[in-house]
N, C-alpha and C positions, 0 to 999 in steps of 0.2 A: 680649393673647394672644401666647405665645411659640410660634415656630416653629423647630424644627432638621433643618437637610438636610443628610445623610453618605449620600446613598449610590453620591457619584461619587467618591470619595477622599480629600475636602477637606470638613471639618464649621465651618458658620456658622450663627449664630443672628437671625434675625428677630423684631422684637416690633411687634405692634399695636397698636394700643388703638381699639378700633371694637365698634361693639353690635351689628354683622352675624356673630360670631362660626361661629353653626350653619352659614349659607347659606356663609360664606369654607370651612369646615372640608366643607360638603359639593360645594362647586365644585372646591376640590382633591383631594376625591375621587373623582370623577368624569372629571377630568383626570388623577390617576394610571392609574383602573381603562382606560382608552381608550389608555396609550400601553401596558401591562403586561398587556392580555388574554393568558389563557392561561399568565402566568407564575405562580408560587407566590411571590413576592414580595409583603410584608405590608405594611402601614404602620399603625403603633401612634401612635393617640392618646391622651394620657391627660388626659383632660377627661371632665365629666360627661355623664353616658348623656344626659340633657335635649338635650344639644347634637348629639347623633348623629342626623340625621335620615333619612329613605329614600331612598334614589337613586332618580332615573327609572331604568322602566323598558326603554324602549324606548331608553336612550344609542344611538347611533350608532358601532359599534366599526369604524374605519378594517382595511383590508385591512392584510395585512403588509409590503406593499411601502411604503404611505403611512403605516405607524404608526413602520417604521425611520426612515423620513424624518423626520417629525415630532419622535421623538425624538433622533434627528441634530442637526437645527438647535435645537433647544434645548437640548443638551449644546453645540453648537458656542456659541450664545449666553451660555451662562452661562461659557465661559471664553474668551469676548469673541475668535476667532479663526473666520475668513471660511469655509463650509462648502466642503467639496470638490466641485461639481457632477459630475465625474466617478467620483468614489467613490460618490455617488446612483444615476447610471446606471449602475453597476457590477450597485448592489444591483437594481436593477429589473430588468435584464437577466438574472440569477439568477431571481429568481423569474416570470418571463414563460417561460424556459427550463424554468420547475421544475425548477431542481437546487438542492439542499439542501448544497451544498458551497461555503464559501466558502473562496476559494483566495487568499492574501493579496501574492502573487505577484504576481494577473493585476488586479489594483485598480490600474487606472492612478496612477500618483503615489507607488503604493508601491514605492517603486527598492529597489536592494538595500544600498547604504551607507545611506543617508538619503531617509525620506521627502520627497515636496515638500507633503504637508500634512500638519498633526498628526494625528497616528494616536488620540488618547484617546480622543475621540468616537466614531469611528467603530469602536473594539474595545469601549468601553460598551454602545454598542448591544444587542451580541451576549449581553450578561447578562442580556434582560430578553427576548431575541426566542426564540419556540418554535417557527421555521420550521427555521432549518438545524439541522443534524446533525452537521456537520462542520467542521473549520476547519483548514486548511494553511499553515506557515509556513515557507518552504522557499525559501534563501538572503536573508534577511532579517535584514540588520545595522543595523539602525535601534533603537538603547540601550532606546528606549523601547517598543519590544513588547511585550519575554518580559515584562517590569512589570504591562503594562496585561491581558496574556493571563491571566497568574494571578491578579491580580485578576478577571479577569472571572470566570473558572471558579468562584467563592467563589459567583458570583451564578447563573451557569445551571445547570437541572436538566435540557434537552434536548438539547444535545450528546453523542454518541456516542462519535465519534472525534476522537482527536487526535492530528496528525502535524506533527512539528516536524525537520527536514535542516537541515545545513549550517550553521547558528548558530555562530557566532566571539564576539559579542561579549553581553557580559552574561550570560555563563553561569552565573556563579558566584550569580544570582539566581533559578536554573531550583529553585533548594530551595522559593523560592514555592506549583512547580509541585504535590508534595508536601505542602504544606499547605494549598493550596486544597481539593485531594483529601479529607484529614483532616478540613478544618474544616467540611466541610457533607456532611450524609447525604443529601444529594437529590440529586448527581451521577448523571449516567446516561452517563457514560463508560466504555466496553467496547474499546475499539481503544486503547492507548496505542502508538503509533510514533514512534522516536524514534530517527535516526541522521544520525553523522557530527556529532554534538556531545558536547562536554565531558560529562559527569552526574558525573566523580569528585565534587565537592563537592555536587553534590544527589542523588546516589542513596540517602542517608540520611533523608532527610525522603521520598522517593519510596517507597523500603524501607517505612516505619513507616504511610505509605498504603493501601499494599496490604492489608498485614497488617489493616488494620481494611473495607476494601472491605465494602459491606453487599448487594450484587449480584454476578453474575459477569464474568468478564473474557477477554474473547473472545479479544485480540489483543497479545500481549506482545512488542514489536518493540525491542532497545535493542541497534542494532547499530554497531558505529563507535563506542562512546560511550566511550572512557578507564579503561571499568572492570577495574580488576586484581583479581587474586585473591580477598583477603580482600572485597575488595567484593560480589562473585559471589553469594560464600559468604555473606553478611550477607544477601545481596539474595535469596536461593534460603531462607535455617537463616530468618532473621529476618521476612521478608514471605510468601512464597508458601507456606511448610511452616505457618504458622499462620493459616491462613486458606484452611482443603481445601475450603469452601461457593462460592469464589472460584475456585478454581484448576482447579475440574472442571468449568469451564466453557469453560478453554482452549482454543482451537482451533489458534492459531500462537502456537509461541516460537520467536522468533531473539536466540541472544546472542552473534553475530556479531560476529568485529574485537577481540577485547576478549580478557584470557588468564584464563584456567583456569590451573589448576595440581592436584596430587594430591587436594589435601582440598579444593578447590572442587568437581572433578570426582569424586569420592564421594558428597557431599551432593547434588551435582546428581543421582545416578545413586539415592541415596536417594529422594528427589522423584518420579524417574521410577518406580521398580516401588510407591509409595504409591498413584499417581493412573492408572498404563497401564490396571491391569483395568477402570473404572470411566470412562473420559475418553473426550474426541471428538477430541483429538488431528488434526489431518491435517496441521501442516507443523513440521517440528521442524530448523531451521537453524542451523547451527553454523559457518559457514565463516571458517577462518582465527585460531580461538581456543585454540591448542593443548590443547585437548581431549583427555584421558586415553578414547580411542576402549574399552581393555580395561574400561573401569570403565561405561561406558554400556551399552556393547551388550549385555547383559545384560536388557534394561529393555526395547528397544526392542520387542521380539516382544508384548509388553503389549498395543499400542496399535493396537487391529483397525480405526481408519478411519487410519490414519498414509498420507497417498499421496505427500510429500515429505520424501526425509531427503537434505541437504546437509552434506558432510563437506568441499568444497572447502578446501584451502590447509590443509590439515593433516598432518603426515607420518602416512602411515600404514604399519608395519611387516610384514612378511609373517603374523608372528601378530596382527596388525588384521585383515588382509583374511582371513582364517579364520575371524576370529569375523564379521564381516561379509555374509561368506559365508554362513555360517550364520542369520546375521541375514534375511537376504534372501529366504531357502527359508522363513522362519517369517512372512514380511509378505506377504500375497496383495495387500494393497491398494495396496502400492507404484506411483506412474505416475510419479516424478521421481526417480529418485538424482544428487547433484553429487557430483563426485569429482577435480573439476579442482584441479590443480597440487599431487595428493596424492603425485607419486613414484611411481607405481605400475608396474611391470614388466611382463615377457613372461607371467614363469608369474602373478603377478595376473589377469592382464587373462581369461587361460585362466580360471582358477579360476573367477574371477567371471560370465564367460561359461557356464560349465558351473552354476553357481546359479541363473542366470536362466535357463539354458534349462530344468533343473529343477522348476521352478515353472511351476504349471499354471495357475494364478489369474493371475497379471499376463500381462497382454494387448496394454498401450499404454504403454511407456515411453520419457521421458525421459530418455535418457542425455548427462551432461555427463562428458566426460574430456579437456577443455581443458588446457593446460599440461601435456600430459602427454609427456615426448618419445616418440615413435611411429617403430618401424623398421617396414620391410615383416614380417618376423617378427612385430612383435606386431598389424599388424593382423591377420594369418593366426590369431594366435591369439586375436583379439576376435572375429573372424568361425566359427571351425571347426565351435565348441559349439553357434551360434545358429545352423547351417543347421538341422539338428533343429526346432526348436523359435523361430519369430521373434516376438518382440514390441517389437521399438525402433521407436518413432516420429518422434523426435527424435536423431541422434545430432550432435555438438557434438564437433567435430578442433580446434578455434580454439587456436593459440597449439602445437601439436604438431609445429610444422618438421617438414612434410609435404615433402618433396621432391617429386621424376618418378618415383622408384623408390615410393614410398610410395603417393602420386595413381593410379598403375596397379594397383597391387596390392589398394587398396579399390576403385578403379573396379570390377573383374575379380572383387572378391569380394560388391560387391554383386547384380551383374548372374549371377552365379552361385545367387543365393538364389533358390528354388522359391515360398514364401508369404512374399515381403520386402511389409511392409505400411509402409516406411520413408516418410515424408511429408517431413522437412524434415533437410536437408544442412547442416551447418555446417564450413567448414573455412577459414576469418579466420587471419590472419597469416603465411600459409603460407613455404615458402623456394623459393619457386616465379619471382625476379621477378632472380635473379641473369643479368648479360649474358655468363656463361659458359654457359647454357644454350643448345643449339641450336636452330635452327628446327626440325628436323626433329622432336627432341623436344618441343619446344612442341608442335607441330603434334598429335602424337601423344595430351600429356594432352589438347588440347581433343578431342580425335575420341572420346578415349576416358569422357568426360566429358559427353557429347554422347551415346554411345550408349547409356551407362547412365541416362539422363533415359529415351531412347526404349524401351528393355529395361523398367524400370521406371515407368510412365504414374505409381505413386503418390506419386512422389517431386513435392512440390508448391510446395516454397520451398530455393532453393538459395543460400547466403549467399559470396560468395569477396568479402572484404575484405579486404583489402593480401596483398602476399608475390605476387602474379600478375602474369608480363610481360605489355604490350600482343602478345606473339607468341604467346601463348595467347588472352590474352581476343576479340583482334578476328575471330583464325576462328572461336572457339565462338560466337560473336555473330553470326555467319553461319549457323551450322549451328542454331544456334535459333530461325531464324526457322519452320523447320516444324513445332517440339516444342509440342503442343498440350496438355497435360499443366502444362506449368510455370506459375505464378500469383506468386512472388515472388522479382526477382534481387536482389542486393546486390553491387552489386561496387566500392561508395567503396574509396578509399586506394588506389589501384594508379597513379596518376600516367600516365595511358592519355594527355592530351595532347590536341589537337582531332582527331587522326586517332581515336584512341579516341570521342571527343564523332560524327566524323561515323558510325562504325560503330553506334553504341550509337541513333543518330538513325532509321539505317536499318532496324534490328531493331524498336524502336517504332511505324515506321509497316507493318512487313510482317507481326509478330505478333498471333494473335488471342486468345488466352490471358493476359499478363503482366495483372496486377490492384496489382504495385505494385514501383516501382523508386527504389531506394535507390543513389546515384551521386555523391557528395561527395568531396572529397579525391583529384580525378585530374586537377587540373590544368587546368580547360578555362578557354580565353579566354574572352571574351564573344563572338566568336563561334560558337565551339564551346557555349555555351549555347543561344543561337540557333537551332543546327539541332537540336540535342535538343529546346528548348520548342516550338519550332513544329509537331517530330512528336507530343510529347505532344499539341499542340493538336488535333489530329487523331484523336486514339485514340480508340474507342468501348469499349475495356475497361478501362483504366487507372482504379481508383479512387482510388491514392494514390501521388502521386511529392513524393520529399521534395528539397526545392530546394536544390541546392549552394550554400548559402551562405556556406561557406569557401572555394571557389574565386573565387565571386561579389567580396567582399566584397576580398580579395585582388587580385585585378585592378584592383579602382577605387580602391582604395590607391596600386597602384603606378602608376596613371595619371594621378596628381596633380589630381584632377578633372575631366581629361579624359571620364574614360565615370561614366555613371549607371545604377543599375538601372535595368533594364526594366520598368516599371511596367506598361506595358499589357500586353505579354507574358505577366507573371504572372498578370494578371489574369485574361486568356483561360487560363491553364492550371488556375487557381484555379474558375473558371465550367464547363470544361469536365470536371474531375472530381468537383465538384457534380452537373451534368448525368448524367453516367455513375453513383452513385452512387441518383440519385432513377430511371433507368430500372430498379434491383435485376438486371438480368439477371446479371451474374457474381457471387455471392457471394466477399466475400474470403477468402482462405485466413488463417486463423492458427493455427501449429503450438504455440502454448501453452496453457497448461492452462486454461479459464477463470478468472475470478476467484470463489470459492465463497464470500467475506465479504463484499458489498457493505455499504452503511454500510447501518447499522441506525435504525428510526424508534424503535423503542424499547430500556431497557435487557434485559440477561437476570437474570432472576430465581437465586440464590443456589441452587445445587445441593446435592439430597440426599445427606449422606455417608450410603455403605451402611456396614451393621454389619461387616462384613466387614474395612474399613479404619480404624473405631473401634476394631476389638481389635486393629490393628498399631500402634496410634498408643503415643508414649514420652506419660509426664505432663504435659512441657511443650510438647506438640502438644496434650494434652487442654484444658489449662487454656485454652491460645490457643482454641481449638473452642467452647469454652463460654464466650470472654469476646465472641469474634463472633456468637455466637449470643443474646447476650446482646442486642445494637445491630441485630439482623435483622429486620425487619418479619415479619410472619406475611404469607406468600407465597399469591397466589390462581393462577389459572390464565391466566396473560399470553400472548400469542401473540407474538413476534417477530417481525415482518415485513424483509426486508430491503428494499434495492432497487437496480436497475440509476442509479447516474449518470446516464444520459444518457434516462431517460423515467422518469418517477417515478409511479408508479399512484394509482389513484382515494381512495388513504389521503392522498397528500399530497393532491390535489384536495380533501378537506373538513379535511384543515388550514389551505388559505391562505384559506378562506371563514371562519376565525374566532371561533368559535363556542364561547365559553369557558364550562363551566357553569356559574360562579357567579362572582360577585365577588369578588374578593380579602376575605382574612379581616382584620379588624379587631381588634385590643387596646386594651381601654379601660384596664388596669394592668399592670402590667410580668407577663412571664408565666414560669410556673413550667417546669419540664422536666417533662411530662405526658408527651411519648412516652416517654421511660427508666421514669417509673415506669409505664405501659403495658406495658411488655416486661418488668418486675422477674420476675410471676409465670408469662414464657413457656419452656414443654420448649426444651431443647437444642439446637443446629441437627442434628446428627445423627439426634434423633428423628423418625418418620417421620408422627407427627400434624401437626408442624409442618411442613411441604408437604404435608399430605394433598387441597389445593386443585392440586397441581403435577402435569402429567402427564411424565413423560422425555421429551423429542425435542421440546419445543414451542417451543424455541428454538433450532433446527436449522432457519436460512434459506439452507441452501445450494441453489444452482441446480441 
């Protein structure tokens, strides 16, 4: 009896010669079916039916945590290399946690140049396991990943999502990615995220992916990624315009970081008025890809659940912000616009002001106008329009060299506003920290900074990171000890010194309100940590203080190993905002938008193109339409569930129990392509028999 195993990379063949041939042929069966419950992975014998015999019934199917393992150390065995006991515990602590996201990061031993154990085994794994959902690979320079990662993907059908940052090396292998995608129609990947890496050489094999996708696709994230123009344009005419069953499933695109150009930015804008009327749309991100803004906006009034549009780091011309303007009065569902480090002027800022306050549908916005240079003039004129009518939630000064003259005149126009429903302040980098400033003026912004907290109770997170003297921060840090209203400070980067450290000690232990403070980058000794940790030690409302670990770390540098961290210190600050966290009495404040895509336990089924966008379609949008339609499953009525990270509901609970319906299927001769001719005699994907099983919105798991 011959034996051949390929299905870890490497194919060798075994020969028997023994008369137990059935009982060997059904022991490994049974030994496949217990490490691959739940997976769709086959295993073809071709020997006579005589020798196929029945499996017990009642096998013993190991949980998920002991089935990784098991087939851990037998991947680790067969390439003779010692299993990573902390990679084990990794996995176990994942699923004891139920969380269905493995983060490749947090696996002890997976450093960022080079693992300290062979990674093969334990990203094998993950081909055959139908627990997690997710898999993140983010800063991770070890040759051997992206390799084993697209491999893997050839083999699993319940991964979700996949996010891959900051990769440098082995790029040029990321085309794998691509053709994992292509080469298996049982993929149930819906989130592709992918930035701050190379794609120029794989977004061709990724392109030609999409274009065949046999589901929809949630989450199109390719930001940072090298892609120029033509590529765009390839990746927009060639992938996502042939393949509308896919793409009207979208929920976020960002082609962030990357350039456009005129006929990139046409097609793209094509794209958009194909899929607005019909799409679910909600975040459409573009920052910093110089983007033909005249050619989009046009589109954008489409898309009735759109509630993010980010145009940051793009120049925008006064005939942009006109159409934009316009744009804006037509999106009711708008809650985020970015606009930072777009250039944008006095009469903009008016204009755009008088749009929003125009619009009667948006309620709660996000407004970012970071980098934007800001005199007192235009705040005057970002504020005039929006007394009328207020709805910023968020506004964002960070990087707008904010002066005294500037800090007063937004003080004065906030505290000015009748229905300011403003929650969180940001105003990072300011030019506030120059030693030509006087005290008196110091003194001033903080009083006046301090009274606009007290004027306005809704204001609930105020950020001042770098650009602030110590002759501002340590009276406002006085005058805040009474402000009952505030819940989160940030004031890292300001070089405040242990006289800062002792002020910042004293507000912590007199305040009853703060829920979380951010303080890095100001210079403190270690004993200026000291009297800060000991007062957090103390707090009864603090849920989250994040630990100066650049000043930290900085200090015991330069002390030649003289000081050590405080290990018990943290400890106690670590136990005590546990503690304060399981009491729930303060809920934390957070001024950002929830996350409305959590990962998903399944895929989304291939959306119906309405007739309506069939008779805008060119020929060779037709033929693409009918050749996916062609490879589409006949679609029934799937539910979507998503889930929060950090508690995963009683769907996983009876996934990690097991419980696979049937046994892996068997080939006793080599097998024919029965699904293609299954589908030869199926309608169209546009036709509407073909989801007559589908209802609209049932893969709509936003919170």
């Amino acid at each position: 009896m011959e034996i051949e195993f390929g299905s870890v990379g490497e194919t060798f063949t075994i020969q028997l010669d023994t008369s137990k041939r059935a009982k060997l042929i059904k022991t490994l069966r049974e030994a496949y079916y217990e490490l691959t419950a739940g997976s769709p992975c086959d295993i073809n014998l071709y020997v006579p039916e005589e020798l196929i015999l029945d499996l017990e019934c009642d096998i013993e199917i190991p949980q998920s945590a002991q089935r990784f393992k098991i087939l851990y150390f037998a991947l680790c065995s067969f390439y003779s290399i010692t299993p990573s006991s902390d990679a084990v515990h990794y996995i176990e602590t994942l699923f004891k946690e139920e969380n269905i996201e493995v983060n490749l990061q947090e696996c002890p031993g997976m450093e960022a140049e080079s693992s300290f154990f062979d990674v093969r085994p334990f990203i094998q794994c993950l081909g055959m396991n139908t627990y997690f959902r997710s898999v993140i690979v983010n800063d991770i320079q070890d040759p051997s990943v992206i390799p084993e990662l697209c491999a893997m993907l050839q083999k699993n059908t319940s991964l979700t999502r996949l996010q891959i940052s900051n990769v440098t090396k082995n790029t040029n292998k990321l085309d794998r990615l691509g053709n994992a995608f292509e080469s298996t129609t049982r993929n149930s990947i819906i989130d592709i995220i992918i930035s701050n890496t190379n794609l120029s050489k794989a977004i061709e094999a990724l392109t030609s992916a999409i274009s065949v996708f046999t589901h929809g696709l949630r989450i199109l994230r390719l930001s940072d990624c090298s892609l120029k123009a033509k590529k765009l344009h390839a990746l927009i005419h060639d992938g996502l315009m042939k393949n509308y069953p896919m793409a009207l499933a979208l929920k976020e695109i960002d082609l962030s970081g990357n350039r456009f150009d005129e006929n990139s930015s046409e097609i793209f804008q094509r794209f958009l008025a194909r899929i607005g009327p019909h799409s679910p749309l909600q975040r459409l991100i573009l920052r910093d890809c110089n983007i033909s803004w005249i050619h989009i906006a046009r589109s954008i009034h489409l898309f009735e659940h759109l509630y993010e549009l980010d145009l940051s780091n793009n120049a925008l011309s006064e005939a942009d912000i006109q159409l934009l303007c316009t744009t804006i009065e037509r999106v009711p569902s708008l809650q985020k616009l970015g606009l930072a480090g777009c250039g944008i002027k006095q009469n903009s800022l008016e204009a755009l002001s008088h749009s929003l306050s125009a619009s009667t549908e948006i309620s709660a916005l996000h407004y970012n106008l970071a980098n934007n240079s800001m005199s007192a003039n235009c705040i005057q004129a970002l504020f005039g329009p929006l007394q009328r009518s207020w709805m910023l939630q968020t506004l964002d000064l960070s990087g707008c060299k904010i002066n005294d003259s500037v800090c007063l005149t937004l003080c004065s126009a906030i505290q000015a506003t009748r229905e300011c429903k403003l929650e969180k302040l940001i105003l990072d980098d300011a030019k506030l920290d120059s030693i030509l400033l006087s005290q008196r003026t110091a003194h001033l912004v903080a009083e006046s900074l301090c009274k606009t907290l007290q004027s306005k109770d809704c204001i609930k997170s105020l950020s001042l990171s770098g650009g602030f003297s110590v002759n501002i921060l340590l009276p406002l840090f006085d005058m805040l000890k009474n402000i009952e209203s505030l819940q989160e400070l940030n004031i890292s980067n300001n070089k405040l010194g242990d006289s800062g450290a002792s002020a910042l000690a004293s507000l912590i232990r007199d305040n009853r309100s703060l829920t979380s403070i951010i303080c890095d980058g100001n210079n403190f000794s270690l004993p200026g940590f000291y009297a800060i940790g000991l007062s957090v030690k103390l707090s009864e409302t603090l849920l989250h203080f994040a630990i100066p670990w650049n000043d930290l770390t900085q200090n015991i540098a330069a002390s030649k190993g003289k000081f050590k961290l405080p290990a018990t210190l943290m400890m106690d600050i670590y136990l005590r905002l546990n503690a304060n966290k399981e009491k729930n009495v303060y809920s934390p404040f957070s001024g950002e938008v929830i996350e409305k895509n959590p990962v998903s336990l399944l895929p989304i089924p291939p959306v119906l193109v309405p007739q309506v966008l069939v008779d805008q379609l060119d020929d060779w949008e037709m033929e693409a339409l009918n050749l996916v339609a062609s490879k589409v499953p006949v679609v029934t009525s799937i539910p979507v569930q998503g889930i929060d990270l950090s508690k995963q509901p009683d769907v996983a609970e009876d996934e990690s129990k097991d419980e696979p319906p049937s046994y892996p299927s068997v080939s006793i001769e080599e097998s024919s392509n029965s699904e293609d001719a299954s589908l030869e005699n199926e309608p169209p994907a546009y036709l509407e028999k073909r989801y007559s099983g589908y209802v609209e919105g049932e893969d709509d798991d936003t919170n």
